[in-house]
C-alpha positions in Angstrom: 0.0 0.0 0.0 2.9 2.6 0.8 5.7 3.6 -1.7 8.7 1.7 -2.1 10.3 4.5 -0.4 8.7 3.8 2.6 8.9 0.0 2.7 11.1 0.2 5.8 8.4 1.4 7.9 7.3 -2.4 8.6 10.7 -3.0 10.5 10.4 -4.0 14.1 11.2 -1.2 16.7 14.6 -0.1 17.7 15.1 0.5 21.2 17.2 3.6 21.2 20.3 3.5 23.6 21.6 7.3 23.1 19.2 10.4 22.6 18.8 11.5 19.2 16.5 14.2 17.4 14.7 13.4 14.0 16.8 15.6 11.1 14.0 16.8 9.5 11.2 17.4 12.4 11.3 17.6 15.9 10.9 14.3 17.4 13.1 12.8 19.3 14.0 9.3 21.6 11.1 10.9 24.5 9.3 8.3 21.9 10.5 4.9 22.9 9.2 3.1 19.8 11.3 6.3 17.4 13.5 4.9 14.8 15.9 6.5 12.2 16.9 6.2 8.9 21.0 6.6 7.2 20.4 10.3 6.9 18.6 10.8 10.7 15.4 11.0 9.0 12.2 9.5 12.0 9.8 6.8 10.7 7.4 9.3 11.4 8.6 11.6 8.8 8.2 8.9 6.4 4.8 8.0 7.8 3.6 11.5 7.1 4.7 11.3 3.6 2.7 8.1 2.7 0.0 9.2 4.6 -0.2 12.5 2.8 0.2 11.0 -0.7 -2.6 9.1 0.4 -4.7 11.4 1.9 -3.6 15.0 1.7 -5.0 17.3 -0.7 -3.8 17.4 -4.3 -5.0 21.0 -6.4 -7.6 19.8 -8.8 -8.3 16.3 -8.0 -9.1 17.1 -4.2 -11.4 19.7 -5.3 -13.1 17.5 -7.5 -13.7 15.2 -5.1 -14.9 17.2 -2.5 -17.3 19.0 -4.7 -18.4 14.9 -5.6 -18.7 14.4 -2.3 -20.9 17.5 -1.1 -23.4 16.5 -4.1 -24.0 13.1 -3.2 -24.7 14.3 0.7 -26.7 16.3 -0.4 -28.8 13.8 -2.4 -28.6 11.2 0.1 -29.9 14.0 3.0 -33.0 14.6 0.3 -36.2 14.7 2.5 -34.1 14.5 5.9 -33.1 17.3 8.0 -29.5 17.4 8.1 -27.2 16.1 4.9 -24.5 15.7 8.1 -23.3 15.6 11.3 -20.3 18.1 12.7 -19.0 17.2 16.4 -17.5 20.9 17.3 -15.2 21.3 20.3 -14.6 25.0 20.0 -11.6 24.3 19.0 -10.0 25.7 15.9 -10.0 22.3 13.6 -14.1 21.9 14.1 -14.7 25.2 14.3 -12.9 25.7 10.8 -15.1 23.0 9.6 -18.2 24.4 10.8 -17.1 28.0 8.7 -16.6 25.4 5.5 -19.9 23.8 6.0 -21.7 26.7 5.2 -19.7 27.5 2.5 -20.5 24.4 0.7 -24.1 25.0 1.4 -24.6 21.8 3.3 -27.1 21.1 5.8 -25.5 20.5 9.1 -26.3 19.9 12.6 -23.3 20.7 15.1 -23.3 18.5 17.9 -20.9 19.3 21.5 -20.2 16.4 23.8 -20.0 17.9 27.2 -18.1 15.3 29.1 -17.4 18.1 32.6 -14.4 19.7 31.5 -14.9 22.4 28.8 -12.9 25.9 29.3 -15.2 29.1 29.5 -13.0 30.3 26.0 -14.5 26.6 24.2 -17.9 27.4 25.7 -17.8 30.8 24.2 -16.3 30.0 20.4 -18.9 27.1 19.9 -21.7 30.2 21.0 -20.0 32.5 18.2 -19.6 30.2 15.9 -23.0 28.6 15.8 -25.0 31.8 16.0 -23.4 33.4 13.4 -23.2 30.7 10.9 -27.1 30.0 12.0 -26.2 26.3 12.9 -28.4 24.1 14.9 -26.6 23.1 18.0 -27.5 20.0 20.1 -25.1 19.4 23.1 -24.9 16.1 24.7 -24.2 16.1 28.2 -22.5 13.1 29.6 -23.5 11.9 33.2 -20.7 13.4 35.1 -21.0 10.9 38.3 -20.2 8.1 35.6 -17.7 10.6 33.4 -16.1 11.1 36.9 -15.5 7.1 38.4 -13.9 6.8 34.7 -11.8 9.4 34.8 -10.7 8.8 38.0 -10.3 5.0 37.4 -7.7 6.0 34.6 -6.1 8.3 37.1 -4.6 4.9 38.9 -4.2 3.0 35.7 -0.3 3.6 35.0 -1.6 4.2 31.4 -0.3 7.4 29.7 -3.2 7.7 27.5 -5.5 9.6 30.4 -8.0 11.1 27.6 -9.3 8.0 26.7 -12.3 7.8 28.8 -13.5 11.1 27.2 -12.0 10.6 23.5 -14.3 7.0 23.6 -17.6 8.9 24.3 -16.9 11.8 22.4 -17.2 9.2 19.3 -20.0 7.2 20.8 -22.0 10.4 21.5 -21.8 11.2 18.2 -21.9 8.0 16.2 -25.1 7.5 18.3 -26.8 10.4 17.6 -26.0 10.4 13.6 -27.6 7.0 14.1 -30.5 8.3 16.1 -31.3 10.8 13.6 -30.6 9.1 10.3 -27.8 11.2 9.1 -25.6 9.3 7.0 -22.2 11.3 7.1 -20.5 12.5 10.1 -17.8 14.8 9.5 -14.2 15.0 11.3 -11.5 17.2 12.1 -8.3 14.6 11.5 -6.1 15.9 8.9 -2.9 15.2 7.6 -1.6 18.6 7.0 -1.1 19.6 10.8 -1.9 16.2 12.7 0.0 13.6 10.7 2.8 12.9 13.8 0.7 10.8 16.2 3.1 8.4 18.0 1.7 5.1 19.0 3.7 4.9 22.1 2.2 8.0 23.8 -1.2 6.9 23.4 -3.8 3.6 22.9 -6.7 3.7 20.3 -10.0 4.9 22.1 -12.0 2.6 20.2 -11.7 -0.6 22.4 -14.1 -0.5 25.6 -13.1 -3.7 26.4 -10.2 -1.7 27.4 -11.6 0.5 29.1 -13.8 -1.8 30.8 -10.6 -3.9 32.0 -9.1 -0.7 33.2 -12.3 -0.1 34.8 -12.8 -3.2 36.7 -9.2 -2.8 38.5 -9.2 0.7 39.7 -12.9 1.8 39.6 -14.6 2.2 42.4 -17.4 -0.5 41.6 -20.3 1.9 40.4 -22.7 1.2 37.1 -21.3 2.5 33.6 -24.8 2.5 32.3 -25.0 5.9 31.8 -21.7 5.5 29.9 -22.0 6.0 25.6 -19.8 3.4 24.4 -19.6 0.9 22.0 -17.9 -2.8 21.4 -16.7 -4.0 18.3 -19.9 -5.3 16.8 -21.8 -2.0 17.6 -18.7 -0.6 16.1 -19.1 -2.5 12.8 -22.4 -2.0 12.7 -21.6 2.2 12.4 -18.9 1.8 10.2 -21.4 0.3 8.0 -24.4 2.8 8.0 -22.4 6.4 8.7 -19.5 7.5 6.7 -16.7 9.7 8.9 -15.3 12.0 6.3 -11.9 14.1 6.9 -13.2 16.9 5.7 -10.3 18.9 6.1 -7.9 16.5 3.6 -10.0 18.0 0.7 -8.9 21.3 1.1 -5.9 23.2 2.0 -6.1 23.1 5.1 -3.4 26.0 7.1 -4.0 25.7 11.0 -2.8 30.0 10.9 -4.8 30.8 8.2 -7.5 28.6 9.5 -7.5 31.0 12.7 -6.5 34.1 11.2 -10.2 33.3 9.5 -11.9 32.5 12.5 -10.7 35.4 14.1 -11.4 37.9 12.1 -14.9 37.1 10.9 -16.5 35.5 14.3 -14.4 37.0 17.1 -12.9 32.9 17.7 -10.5 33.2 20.6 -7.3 31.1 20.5 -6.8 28.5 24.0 -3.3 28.6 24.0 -2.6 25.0 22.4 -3.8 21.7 20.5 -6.8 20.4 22.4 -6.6 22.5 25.1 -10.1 23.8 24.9 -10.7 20.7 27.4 -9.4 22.1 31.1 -8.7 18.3 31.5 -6.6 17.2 28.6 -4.9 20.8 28.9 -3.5 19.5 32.2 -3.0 15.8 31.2 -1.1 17.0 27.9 1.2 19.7 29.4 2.0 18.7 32.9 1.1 15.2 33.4 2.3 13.3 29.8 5.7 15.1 30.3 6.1 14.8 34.2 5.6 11.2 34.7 6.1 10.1 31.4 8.7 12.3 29.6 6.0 12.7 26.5 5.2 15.9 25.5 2.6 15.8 23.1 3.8 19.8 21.9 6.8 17.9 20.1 4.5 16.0 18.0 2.2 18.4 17.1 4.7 20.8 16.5 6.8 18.1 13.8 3.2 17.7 12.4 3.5 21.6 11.6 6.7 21.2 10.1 6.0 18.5 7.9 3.0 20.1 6.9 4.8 23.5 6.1 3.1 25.4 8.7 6.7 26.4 10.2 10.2 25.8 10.0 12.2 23.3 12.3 14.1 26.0 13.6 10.7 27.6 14.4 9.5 24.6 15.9 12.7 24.0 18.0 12.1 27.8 19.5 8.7 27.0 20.7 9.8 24.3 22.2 11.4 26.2 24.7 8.1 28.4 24.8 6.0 27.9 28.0 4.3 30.5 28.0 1.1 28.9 26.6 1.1 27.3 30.1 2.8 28.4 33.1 3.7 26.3 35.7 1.2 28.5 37.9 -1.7 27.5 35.7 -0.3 24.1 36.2 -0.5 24.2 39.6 -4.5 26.2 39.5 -5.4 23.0 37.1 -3.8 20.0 39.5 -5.7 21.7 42.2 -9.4 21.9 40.1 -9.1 18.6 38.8 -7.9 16.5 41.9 -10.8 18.0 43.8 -13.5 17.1 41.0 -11.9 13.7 40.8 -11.8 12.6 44.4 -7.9 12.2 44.3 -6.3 12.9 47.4 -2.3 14.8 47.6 -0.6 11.6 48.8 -2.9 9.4 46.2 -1.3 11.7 43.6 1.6 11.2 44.6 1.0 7.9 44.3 0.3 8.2 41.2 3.1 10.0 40.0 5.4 7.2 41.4 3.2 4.2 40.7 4.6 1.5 37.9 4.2 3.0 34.3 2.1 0.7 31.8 0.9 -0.2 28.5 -3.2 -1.3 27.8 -1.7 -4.9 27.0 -1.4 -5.7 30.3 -5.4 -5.1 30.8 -7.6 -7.2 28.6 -8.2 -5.8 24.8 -9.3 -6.1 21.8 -6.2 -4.8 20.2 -5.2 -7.5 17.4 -8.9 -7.1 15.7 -9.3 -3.7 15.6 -5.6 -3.4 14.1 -7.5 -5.8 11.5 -10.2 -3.6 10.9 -8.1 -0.4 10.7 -6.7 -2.1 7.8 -9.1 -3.6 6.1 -10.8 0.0 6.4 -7.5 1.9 4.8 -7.2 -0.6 1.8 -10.9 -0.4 1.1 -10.2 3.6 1.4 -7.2 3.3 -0.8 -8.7 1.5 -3.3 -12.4 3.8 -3.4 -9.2 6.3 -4.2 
């Protein structure tokens, strides 16, 4: 499926014995699963470059299928309400796609999954941005007694990947309301352009609640999950098959500055300070707690994604590297005090946690090896649909 040039990608992992820095981007050994090629070029580099000849949008052909695409939603929504379905954060990748909606003339409904942790600044932008675009809005709001024991439960888990609790019903929310109300096409803000550096090491698929259920059932505190929008593999299937996800964002050309130059200017968006940080939670999981007890900080990915997008320079990137500004260890500090209070986590409990045995989801029960299967089956059916 990948160029020749990339055949190498398949190797097994190389544990690295010395630190070293990708040539090219920004990543470095802080990924324990990072390998190189002869010229210092990271795997993830060359993963980008499949991924975007793939995926990433071509001048001409990408504009041809989009405008494809837009008409046969809009047949398919004939005599429904909505020809789509928009989850919107507040942040600036949904929000961007919101602005595009209307542009295309499509009929969309905007749905918010409030899982307990949205900043006032994502609160306000979704506001903005569905009033002036005149965009239905239905916000789904997630039993927060249930959101909490989850949240909590990965707290203790040893697992880096703390957002998965939240990431898991974000998509259930959303598949099951597209279901609910017969919409065929739900739209997404992955991209290639500015999020194609996503190392595997830093964080496990949210897909698999039999995961999260494992996790659960060692560190929860024993209370129902009812409440809970989730899904297994066979309600997963069963989605995959009647609702389309579409990448909206690969069909056009996509610049995550320009993007909020745009918002900006026309509905008064406001800027949170950094990638997903509209979440108070994942603000504080991503900045302090990823690079604190695990030495992963998730900047250094999304900044190489920039780079390798042409978003900025690696020099650029390296410099905000050193940036902190965007979150100052007195924020830090505010947010570790909000969030252990909301969650029931005592100081020496932290602590506990901050010192407790680091580990990976496959030493909880999984379904890991078949939705690896289906991921593929679903790329070469994508690749070969072109």
């Amino acid at each position: 499926m990948y160029p020749k040039k990339v055949n190498y990608i398949k190797k097994e992992f190389i544990v690295m014995s010395k630190y070293q820095i990708c040539t090219r981007c920004i990543m470095d050994t802080s990924d324990p699963k990072i390998y190189f090629d002869d010229n210092g070029v990271c795997n993830h580099c060359h993963r980008f470059d499949a991924n975007e000849e793939l995926y990433g949008y071509r001048e001409g052909s990408s504009d041809e299928k989009l405008k494809r695409l837009v008409a046969q939603m809009k047949k398919d929504g004939q005599g429904k309400e909505y020809d789509c379905i928009l989850g919107i954060s507040g942040g600036v990748d949904s929000a961007y796609m919101a602005y595009l909606t209307k542009k295309l003339n499509l009929r969309v409904l905007a749905v918010h999954v409030d899982a307990g942790w949205n900043s006032d600044v994502a609160v306000k932008n979704i506001k903005k941005m569905c009033e002036k675009l005149k965009i239905d809005l239905h916000t789904v709001v997630i039993d927060w007694p249930t959101m909490k024991e989850l949240q909590r439960a990965y707290m203790f888990s040893g697992l880096a990947n703390l957002d998965v609790p939240q990431d898991h019903v974000f998509l259930a929310a959303m598949y099951n309301y597209a279901s609910k109300c017969h919409v065929k096409y739900m739209l997404n803000g992955s991209n290639v352009a500015t999020e194609g550096v996503s190392p595997v090491a830093w964080g496990y698929t949210a897909t698999d609640y039999a995961n999260i259920k494992s996790v659960y059932k060692k560190y929860g505190r024993g209370k129902s999950l009812k409440k809970y929008p989730h899904f297994g593999v066979l309600k997963y299937l069963k989605y995959q098959s009647e609702i389309v996800r579409i990448d909206l964002l690969n069909y056009v050309p996509y610049s995550k500055k320009e993007a909020m130059e745009t918002l900006e200017r026309e509905f008064g968006w406001e800027y949170y300070g950094g990638k997903h940080y509209e979440s108070r939670f994942t603000k504080f999981f991503q900045g302090y707690f990823l690079p604190q007890r695990f030495g992963y900080d998730k900047k250094r990915s999304h900044l190489s994604s920039l780079v390798l997008g042409g978003e900025m320079t690696r020099e650029e990137a390296l410099e905000a590297m050193k940036d902190d500004s965007d979150y100052t260890e007195a924020q830090m500090m505010e947010d570790k005090e909000y969030i252990l209070k909301k969650l029931d986590i005592s100081d020496s409990e932290w602590e506990g946690i901050m010192k407790g045995q680091k580990k990976t989801e496959d030493m909880y029960h999984s379904r890991k090896k078949m939705l690896a299967f289906l991921r593929m089956v679903k790329r070469k059916i994508k690749v070969l649909k072109g």
